[in-house]
C-alpha positions in Angstrom: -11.7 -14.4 -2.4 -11.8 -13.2 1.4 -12.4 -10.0 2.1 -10.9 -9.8 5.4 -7.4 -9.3 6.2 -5.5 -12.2 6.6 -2.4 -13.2 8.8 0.9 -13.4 6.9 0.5 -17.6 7.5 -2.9 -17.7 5.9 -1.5 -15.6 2.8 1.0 -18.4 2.4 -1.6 -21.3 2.9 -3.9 -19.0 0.4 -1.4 -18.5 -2.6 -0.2 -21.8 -2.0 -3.3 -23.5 -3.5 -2.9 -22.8 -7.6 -6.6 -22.3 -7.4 -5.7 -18.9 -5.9 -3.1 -17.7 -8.5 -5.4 -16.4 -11.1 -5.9 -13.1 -12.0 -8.8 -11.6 -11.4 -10.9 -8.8 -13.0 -9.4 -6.6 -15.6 -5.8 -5.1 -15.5 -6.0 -2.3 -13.2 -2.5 0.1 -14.4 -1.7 3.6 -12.4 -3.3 6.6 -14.2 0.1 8.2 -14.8 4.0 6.6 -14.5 5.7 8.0 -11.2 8.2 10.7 -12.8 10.1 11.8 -10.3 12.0 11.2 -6.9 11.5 13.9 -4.3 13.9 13.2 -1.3 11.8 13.8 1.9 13.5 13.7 5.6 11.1 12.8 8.9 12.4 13.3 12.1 13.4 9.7 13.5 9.9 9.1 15.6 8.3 9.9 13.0 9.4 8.1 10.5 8.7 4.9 13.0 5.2 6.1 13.3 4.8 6.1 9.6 6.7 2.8 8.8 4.4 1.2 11.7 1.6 2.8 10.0 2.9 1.2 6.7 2.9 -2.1 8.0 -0.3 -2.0 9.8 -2.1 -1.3 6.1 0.5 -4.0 4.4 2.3 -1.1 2.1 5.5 0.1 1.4 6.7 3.1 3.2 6.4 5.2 0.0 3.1 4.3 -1.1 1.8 4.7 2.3 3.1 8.4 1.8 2.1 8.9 -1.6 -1.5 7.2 -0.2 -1.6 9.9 2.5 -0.6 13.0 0.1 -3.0 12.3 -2.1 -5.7 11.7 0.9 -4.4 15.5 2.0 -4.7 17.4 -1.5 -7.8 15.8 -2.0 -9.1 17.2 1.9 -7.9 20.5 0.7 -10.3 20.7 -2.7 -12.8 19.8 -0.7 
């Protein structure tokens, strides 16, 4: 597989060939089930910068948020 980010068009193209729809590698499964929902409110810019930011790394909003949490408690043991 490529290792390069590809365009939206050549992720279609990719997936289209049937070649391309096998698993790879061993089932990789989240350490622990999410548990809980914590409501969070950003001020309108920026909650654009962080949907923006979302997109740019092809996640959703909230695992671009739980990504950059985890990035900050981990700074913090440091």
């Amino acid at each position: 597989m490529n290792e390069s980010k590809m365009t939206p068009e050549e992720e279609h193209a990719f997936y289209s060939n049937p070649e391309n729809l096998t698993p790879q590698g061993p089932v990789r499964r989240r350490k622990q089930r999410l548990t809980e929902l914590v409501p969070v409110r950003f001020p309108p810019d920026v909650l654009e910068q962080v949907r923006a930011a979302a997109e740019a790394d092809d996640r959703s909003v909230s695992s671009w948020i739980r990504q950059a949490v985890n990035r900050e408690l981990l700074a913090q043991e440091s």
